[in-house]
One Martini backbone bead per residue (centre of mass of N, CA, C, O) as a GRO file, in nm:
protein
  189
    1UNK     BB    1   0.056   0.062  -0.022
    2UNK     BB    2   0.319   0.263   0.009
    3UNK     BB    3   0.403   0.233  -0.262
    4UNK     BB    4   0.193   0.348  -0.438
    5UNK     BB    5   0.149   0.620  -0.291
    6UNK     BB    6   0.445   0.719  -0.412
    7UNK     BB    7   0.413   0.736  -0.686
    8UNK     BB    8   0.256   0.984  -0.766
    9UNK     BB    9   0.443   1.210  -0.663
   10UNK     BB   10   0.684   1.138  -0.844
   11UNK     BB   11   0.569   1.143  -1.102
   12UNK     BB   12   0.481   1.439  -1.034
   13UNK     BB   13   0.823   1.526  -1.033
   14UNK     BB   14   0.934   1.442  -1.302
   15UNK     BB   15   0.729   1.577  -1.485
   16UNK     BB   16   0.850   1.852  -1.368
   17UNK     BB   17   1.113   1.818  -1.464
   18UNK     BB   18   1.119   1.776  -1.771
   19UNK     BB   19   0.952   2.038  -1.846
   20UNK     BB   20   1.177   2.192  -1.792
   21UNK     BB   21   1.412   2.406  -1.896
   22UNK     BB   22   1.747   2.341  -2.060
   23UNK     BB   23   2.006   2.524  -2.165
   24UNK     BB   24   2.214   2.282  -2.240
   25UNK     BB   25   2.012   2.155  -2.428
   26UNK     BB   26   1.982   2.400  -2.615
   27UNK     BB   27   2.263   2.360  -2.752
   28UNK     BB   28   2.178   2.057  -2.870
   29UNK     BB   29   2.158   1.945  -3.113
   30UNK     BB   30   1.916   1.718  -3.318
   31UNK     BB   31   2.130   1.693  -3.543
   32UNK     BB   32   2.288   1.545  -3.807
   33UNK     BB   33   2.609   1.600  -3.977
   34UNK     BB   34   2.845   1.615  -4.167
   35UNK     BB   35   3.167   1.501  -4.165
   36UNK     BB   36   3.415   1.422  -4.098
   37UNK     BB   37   3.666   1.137  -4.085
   38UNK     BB   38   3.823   0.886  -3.959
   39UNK     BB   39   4.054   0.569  -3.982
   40UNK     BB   40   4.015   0.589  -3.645
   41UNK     BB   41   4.024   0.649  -3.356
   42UNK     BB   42   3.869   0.851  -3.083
   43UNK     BB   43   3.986   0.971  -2.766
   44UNK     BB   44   3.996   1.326  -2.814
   45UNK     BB   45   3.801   1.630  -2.717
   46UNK     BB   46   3.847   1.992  -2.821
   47UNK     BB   47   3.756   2.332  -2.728
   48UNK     BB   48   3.850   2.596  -2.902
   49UNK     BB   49   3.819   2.917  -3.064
   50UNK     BB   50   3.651   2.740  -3.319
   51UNK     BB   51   3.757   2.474  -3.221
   52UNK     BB   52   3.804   2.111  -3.301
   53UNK     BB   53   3.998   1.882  -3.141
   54UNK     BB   54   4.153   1.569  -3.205
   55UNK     BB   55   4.213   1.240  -3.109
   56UNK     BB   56   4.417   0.923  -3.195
   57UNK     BB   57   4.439   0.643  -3.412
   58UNK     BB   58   4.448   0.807  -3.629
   59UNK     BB   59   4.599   0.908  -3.993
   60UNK     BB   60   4.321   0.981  -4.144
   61UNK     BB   61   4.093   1.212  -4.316
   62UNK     BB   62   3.767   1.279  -4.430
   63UNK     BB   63   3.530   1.397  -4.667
   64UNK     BB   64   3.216   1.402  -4.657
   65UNK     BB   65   3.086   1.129  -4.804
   66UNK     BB   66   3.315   0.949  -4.810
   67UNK     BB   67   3.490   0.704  -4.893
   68UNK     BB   68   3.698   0.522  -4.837
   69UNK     BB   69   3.998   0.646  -4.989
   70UNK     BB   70   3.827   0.928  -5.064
   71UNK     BB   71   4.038   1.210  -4.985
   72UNK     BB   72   4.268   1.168  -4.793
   73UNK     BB   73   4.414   1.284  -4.516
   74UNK     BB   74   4.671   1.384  -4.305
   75UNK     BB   75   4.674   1.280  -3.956
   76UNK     BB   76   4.873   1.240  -3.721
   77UNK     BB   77   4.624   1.171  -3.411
   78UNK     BB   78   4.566   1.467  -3.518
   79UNK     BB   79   4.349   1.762  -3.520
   80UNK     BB   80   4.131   2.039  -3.688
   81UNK     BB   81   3.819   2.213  -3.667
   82UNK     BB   82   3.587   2.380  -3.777
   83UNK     BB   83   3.324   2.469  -3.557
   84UNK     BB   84   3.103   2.622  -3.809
   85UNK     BB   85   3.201   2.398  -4.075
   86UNK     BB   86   3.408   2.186  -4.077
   87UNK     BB   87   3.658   2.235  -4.147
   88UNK     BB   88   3.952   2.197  -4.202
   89UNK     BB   89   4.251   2.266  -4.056
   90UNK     BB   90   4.622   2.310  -4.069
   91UNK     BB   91   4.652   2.162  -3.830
   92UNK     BB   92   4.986   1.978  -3.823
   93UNK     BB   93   5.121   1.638  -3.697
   94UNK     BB   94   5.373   1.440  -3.593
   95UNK     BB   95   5.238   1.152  -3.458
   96UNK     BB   96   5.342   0.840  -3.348
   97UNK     BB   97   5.067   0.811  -3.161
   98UNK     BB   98   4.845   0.833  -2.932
   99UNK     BB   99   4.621   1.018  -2.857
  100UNK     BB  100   4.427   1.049  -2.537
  101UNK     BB  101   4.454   1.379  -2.439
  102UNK     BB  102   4.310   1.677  -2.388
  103UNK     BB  103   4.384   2.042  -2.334
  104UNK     BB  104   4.374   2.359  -2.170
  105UNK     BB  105   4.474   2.636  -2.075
  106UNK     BB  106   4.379   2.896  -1.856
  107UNK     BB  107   4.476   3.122  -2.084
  108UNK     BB  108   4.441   2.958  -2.372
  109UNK     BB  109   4.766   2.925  -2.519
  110UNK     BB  110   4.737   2.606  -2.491
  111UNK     BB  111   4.779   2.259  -2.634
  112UNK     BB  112   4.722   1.973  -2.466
  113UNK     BB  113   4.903   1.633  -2.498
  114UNK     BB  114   4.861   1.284  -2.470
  115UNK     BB  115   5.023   0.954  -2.453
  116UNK     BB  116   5.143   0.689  -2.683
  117UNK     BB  117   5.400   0.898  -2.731
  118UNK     BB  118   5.774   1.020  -2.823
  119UNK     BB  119   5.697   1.226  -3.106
  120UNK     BB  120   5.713   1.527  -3.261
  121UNK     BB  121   5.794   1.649  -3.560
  122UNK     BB  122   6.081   1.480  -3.443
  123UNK     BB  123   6.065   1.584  -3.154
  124UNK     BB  124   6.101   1.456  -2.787
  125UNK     BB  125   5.795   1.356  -2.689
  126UNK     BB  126   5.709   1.217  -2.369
  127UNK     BB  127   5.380   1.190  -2.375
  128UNK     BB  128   5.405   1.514  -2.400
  129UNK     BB  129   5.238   1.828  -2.558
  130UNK     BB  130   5.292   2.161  -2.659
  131UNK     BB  131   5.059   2.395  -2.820
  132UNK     BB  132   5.010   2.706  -2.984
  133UNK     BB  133   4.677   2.821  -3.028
  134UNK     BB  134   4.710   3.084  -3.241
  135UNK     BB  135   4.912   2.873  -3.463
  136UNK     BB  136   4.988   2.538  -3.366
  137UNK     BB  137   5.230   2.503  -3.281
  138UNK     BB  138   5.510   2.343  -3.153
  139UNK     BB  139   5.628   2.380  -2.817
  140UNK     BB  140   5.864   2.378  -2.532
  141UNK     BB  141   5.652   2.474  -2.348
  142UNK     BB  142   5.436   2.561  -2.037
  143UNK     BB  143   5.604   2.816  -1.890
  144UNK     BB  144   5.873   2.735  -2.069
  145UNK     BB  145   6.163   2.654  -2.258
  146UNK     BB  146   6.198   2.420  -2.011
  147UNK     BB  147   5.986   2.231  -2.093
  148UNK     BB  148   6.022   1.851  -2.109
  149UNK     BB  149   5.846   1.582  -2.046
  150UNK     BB  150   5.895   1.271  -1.877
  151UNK     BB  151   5.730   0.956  -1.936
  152UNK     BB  152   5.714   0.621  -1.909
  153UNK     BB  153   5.483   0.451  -2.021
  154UNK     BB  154   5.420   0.214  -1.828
  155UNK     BB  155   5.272   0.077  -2.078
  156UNK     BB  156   5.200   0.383  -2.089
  157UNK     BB  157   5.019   0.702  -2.110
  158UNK     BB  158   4.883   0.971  -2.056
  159UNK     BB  159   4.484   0.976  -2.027
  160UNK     BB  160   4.492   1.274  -1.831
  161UNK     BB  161   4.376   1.643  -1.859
  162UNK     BB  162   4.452   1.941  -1.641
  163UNK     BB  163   4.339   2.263  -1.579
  164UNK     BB  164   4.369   2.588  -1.352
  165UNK     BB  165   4.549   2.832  -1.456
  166UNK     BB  166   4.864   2.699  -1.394
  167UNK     BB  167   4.806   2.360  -1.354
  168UNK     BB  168   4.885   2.035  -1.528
  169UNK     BB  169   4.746   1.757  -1.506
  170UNK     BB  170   4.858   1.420  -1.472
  171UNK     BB  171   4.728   1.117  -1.606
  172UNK     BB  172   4.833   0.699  -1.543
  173UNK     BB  173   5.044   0.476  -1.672
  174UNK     BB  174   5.287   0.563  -1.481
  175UNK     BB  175   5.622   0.573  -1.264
  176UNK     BB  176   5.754   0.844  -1.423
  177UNK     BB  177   5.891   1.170  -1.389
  178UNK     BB  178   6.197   1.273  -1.490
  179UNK     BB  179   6.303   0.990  -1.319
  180UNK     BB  180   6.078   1.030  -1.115
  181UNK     BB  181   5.893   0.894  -0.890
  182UNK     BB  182   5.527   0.856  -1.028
  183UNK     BB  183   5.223   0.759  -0.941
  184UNK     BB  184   4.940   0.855  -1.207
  185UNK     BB  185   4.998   1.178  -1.093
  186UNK     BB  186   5.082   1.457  -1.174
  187UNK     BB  187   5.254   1.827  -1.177
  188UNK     BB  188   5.247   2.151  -1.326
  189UNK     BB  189   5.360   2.485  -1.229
   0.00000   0.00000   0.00000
């Protein structure tokens, strides 16, 4: 008897918040559109500046309705779209392995890559690389020229990025950070 007496006062608040407008959905497209397609998995999106950035296991981007190998872009495991056409950006890195998470400085001028790689554009980048947002360059620093962060990514690389407006937090399946024990999470800056 007490279960069914609950029920109704339940639906009728379930209701009631149902019907209520929600701002956050108000901005949620309700239909999907052509986009670029990649061949590999997408691991990691990043809006920034009206652009969306992806990470993640592809090497080649293709323009929308186009079948497999049919107009494909090299794009190795980075890549960034114009968020209101849809356009392909010029950003272009050859990143040797999957990034898995990117992240935005909190002054906005930075986008960090983290992941299963080594190698950006040919200089060592051990598992974690940062470019400049405003030009897609890839930088030296974090805080300055002398950032170079170094994680053993064993039997991965970092996996998670958050940042703070100063500081950049970094998870994932690593043991050392900079050749000194870190297991799982450190912090830059």
């Amino acid at each position: 008897m007490r279960k069914a007496a609950l029920q109704a006062p339940l639906a009728l608040v379930a209701a009631a918040l149902l019907s209520l407008p929600s701002p956050a959905l108000a901005d949620v497209p309700t239909s999907a559109r052509p986009m670029w397609q990649t061949n590999g998995i997408v691991r990691a999106i990043l809006y920034h500046g009206g652009a969306v950035y992806i990470g993640g296991e592809f090497t080649s981007v293709r323009p929308p309705n186009n079948a497999p190998g049919v107009g494909e872009v090299r794009r190795n495991h980075i890549a960034a779209f114009n968020a209101s056409t849809g356009a392909l950006l010029p950003f272009r890195h050859d990143v040797n392995g999957t990034v898995q998470s990117l992240a935005i400085s909190g002054g906005g001028t930075r986008i960090y890559a983290g992941g299963d790689f080594t190698r950006v554009d040919g200089p060592v980048r051990s598992h974690l690389a940062a470019f400049d947002s405003s030009t897609g360059a890839l930088t030296n620093g974090h805080i300055d020229s002398h950032w170079f962060p170094n994680t053993n990514g064993v039997p991965l690389g970092p996996r998670a990025l958050a940042t703070d407006g100063t500081r950049l937090g970094v998870g994932g399946d690593f043991t050392a950070v900079n050749q000194r024990p870190q297991q799982g999470f450190t912090q830059f800056g």
